[in-house]
C-alpha positions in Angstrom: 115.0 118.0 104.2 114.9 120.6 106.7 111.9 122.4 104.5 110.2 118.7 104.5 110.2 118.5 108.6 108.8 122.3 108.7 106.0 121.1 106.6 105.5 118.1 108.2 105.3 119.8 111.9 103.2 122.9 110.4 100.5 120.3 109.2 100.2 119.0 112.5 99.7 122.2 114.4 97.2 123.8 112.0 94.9 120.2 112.0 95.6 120.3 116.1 94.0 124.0 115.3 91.3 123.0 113.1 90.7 119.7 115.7 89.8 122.3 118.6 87.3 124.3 116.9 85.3 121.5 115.7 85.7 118.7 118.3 83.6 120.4 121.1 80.5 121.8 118.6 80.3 118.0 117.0 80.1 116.1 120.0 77.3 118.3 121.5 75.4 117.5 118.1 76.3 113.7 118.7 74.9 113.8 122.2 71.7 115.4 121.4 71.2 112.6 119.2 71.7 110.0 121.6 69.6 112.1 123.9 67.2 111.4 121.0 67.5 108.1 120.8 66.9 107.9 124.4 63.5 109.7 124.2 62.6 107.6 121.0 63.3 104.1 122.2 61.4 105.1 125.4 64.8 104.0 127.1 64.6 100.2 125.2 68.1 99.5 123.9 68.7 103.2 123.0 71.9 101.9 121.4 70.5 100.5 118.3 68.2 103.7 118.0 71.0 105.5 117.9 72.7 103.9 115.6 69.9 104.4 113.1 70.0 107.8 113.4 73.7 107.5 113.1 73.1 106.0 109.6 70.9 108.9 108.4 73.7 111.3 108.6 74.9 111.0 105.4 71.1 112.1 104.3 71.0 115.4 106.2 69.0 117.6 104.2 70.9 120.8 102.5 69.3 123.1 104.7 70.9 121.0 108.0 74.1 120.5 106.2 74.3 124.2 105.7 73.6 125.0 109.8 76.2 123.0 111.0 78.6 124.1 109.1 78.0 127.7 110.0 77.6 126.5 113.6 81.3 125.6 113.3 82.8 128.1 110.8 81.2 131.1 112.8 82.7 130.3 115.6 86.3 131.1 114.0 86.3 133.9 111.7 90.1 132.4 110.2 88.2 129.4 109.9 88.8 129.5 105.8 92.5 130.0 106.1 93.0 127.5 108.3 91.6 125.0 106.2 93.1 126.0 103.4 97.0 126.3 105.5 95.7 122.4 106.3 95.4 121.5 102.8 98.3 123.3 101.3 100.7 121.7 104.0 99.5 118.5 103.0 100.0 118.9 99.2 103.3 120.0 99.5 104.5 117.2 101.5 103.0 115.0 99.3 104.4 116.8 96.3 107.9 116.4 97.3 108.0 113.1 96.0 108.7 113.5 92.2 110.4 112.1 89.3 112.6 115.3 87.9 113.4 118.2 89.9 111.8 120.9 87.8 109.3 123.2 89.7 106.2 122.6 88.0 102.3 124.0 89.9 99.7 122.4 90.6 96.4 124.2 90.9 95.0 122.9 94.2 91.5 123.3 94.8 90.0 123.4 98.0 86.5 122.2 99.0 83.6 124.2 100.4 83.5 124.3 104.5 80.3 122.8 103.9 81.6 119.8 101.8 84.2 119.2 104.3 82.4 119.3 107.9 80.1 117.2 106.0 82.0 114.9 105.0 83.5 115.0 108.8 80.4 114.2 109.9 79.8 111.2 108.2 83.0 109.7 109.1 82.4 110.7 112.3 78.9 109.0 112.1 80.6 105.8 110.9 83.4 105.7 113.9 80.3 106.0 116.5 78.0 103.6 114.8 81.1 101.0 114.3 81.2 101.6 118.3 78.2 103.2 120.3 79.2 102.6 123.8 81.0 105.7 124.4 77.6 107.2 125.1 76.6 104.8 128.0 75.0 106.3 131.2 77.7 104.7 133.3 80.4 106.6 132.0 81.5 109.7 133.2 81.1 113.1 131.0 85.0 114.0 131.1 86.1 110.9 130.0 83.6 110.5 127.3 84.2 114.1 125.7 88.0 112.8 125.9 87.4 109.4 124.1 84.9 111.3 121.7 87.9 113.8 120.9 90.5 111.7 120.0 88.1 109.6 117.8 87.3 112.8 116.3 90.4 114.0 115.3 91.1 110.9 113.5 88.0 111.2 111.7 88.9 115.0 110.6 92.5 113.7 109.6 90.9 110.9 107.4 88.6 113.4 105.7 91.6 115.9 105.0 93.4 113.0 103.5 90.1 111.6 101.7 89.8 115.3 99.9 93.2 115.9 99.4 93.4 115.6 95.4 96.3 112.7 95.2 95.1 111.9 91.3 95.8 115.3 90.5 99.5 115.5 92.3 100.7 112.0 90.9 99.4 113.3 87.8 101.7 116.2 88.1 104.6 115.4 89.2 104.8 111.6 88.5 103.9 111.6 85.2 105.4 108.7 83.0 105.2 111.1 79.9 108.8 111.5 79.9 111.6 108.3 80.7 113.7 111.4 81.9 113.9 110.8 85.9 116.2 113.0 88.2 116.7 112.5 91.8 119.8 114.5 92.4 121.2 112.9 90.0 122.3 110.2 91.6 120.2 107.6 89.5 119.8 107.0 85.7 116.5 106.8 84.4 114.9 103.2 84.4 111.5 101.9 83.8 111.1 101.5 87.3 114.0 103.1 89.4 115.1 101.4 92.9 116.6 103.6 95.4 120.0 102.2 96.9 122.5 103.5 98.8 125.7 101.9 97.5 126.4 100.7 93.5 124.6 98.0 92.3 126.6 94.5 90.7 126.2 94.5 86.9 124.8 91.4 86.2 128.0 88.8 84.2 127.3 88.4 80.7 125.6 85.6 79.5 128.2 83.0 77.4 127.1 82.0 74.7 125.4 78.3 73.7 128.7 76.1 73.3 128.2 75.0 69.6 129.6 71.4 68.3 133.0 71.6 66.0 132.8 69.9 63.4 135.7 68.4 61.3 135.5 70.5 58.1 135.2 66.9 55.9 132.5 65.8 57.5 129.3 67.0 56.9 126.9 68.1 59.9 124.1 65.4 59.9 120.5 66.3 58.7 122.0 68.7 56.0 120.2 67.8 52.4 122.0 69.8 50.5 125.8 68.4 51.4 126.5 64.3 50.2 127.1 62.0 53.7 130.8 61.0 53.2 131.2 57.3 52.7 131.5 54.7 55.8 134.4 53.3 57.4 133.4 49.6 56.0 133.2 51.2 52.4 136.9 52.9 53.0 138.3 49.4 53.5 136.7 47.8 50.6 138.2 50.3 48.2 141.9 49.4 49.5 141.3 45.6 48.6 141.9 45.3 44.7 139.5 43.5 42.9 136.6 43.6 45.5 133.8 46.5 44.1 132.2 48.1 47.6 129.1 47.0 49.0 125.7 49.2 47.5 124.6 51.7 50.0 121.5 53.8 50.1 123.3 56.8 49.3 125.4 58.6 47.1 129.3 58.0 47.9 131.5 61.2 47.5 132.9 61.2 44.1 136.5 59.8 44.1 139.4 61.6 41.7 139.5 58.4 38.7 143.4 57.2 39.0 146.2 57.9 35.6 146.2 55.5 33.2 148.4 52.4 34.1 147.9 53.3 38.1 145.1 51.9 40.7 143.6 53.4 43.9 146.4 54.7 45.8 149.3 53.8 43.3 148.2 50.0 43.2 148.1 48.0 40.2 144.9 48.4 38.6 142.3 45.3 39.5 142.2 42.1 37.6 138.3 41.5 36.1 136.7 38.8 38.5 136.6 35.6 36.9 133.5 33.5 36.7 134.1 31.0 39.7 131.6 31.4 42.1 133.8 30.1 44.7 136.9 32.4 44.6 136.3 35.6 46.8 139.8 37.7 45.5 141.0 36.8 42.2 144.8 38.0 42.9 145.1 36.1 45.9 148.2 34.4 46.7 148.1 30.3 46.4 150.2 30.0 49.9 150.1 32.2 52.6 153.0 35.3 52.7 155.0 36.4 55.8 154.1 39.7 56.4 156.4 42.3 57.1 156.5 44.0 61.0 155.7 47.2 61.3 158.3 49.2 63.5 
């Protein structure tokens, strides 16, 4: 961490650096231009002139491109390495965020001095035209160039971090190629890894879906391939001698057939029903029989 700070506080004094060079020479050229506007809106709302000419910035011919940039790179003859300190700072900070600690390089290429005071020019274009009335007549010189400076410098920062090649470092050392992911090793690899401090809960197993016993007689229902074991009604039937059970739609489970000389459950074997309609059980007693208590 102690490397990271160092970085982080080097960055800052070399853009400081590369602030103070260009600063002064780009608000002279912004204040010739509203001296410009002045003299072309004939001193009617020289604002909005000037904001036209703001918006033509972007459009400066390659020739006037080229003389502001050496108006500004002239004036420091370290102007390059400065620049290229700035840039280097800036992708190493950014580049110590990766997912496995090998040391891999990246081949960092640095733009032109005329693609970036260009490109600070524009933005710096855009902050003025978003707000032109630092440049009124009413306001002191001092505190203008002081305003114009810090909105400058924020502009410069933005175009260092608007060239800096992020793609290209993400690509490098946050590539999903690999599931492999090292951060001291204090984390496995996940699809997405979460940094935490303490041990995270395991999640409880699930239980599994509580599934309905069934006696291993009967059936489960909505099975076609086992027989439905016969009802309770058809149970007591077969216990009365003499009385067939009742016709069902289905299929009764096939009973054992009884010895010879024994019924159903070691009772007599049934009597044929007789042809009188009105007798219900053949072997039933003529007078009614005192049953028995059961303890």
């Amino acid at each position: 961490m102690d490397n990271l700070n160092i970085l982080v506080e080097a960055k800052k004094e070399y853009l400081g650096q590369l602030c103070l060079i260009m600063c002064p020479v780009m608000i002279d050229v912004f204040q010739d231009m509203y001296k410009e506007a002045v003299t072309l809106s004939k001193g009617k709302k020289p604002l909005v002139m000037f904001q036209k000419l703001l918006k033509e910035v972007p459009n400066w011919s390659n020739q006037m491109s080229a003389n502001h940039t050496s108006n500004i790179a002239d004036r420091c003859a370290w102007f390059n390495d400065l620049l290229a300190a700035v840039f280097v700072a800036c992708t190493k900070i950014l580049s110590a965020v990766r997912l496995k600690s090998d040391n891999k390089k990246i081949s960092l290429k640095l733009p032109t001095n005329e693609v970036f005071i260009q490109t600070c020019y524009n933005n710096c274009a855009k902050d003025l035209y978003r707000d032109p009335y630092v440049f009124h007549e009413e306001q002191s010189e001092y505190a203008r160039d002081d305003q114009l400076t810090l909105r400058f410098c924020t502009a410069i920062e933005s175009t260092v971090k608007e060239l800096i090649p992020v793609q290209q470092i993400l690509q490098t050392y946050m590539s999903q190629e690999t599931r492999d992911i090292d951060l001291d090793g204090d984390i496995q690899d996940t699809e997405d890894p979460d940094v935490f401090d303490g041990p995270m809960e395991e999640p409880e197993p699930e239980l599994p879906p509580m599934e309905e016993h069934l006696p291993e007689n009967e059936p489960m229902m909505g099975s076609e391939d086992q027989q439905m074991q016969p009802t309770g009604l058809e149970n007591e039937f077969k216990t009365v001698p003499g009385v067939q059970a009742p016709q069902v739609d289905f299929d009764p489970e096939p009973v054992e057939e009884p010895q010879p000389g024994m019924g159903m459950e070691g009772l007599p074997p049934p009597q044929a029903e007789t042809e009188d309609d009105g007798v219900l059980f053949g072997d039933a007693p003529d007078h009614r029989i005192k049953k028995t208590a059961y303890n």
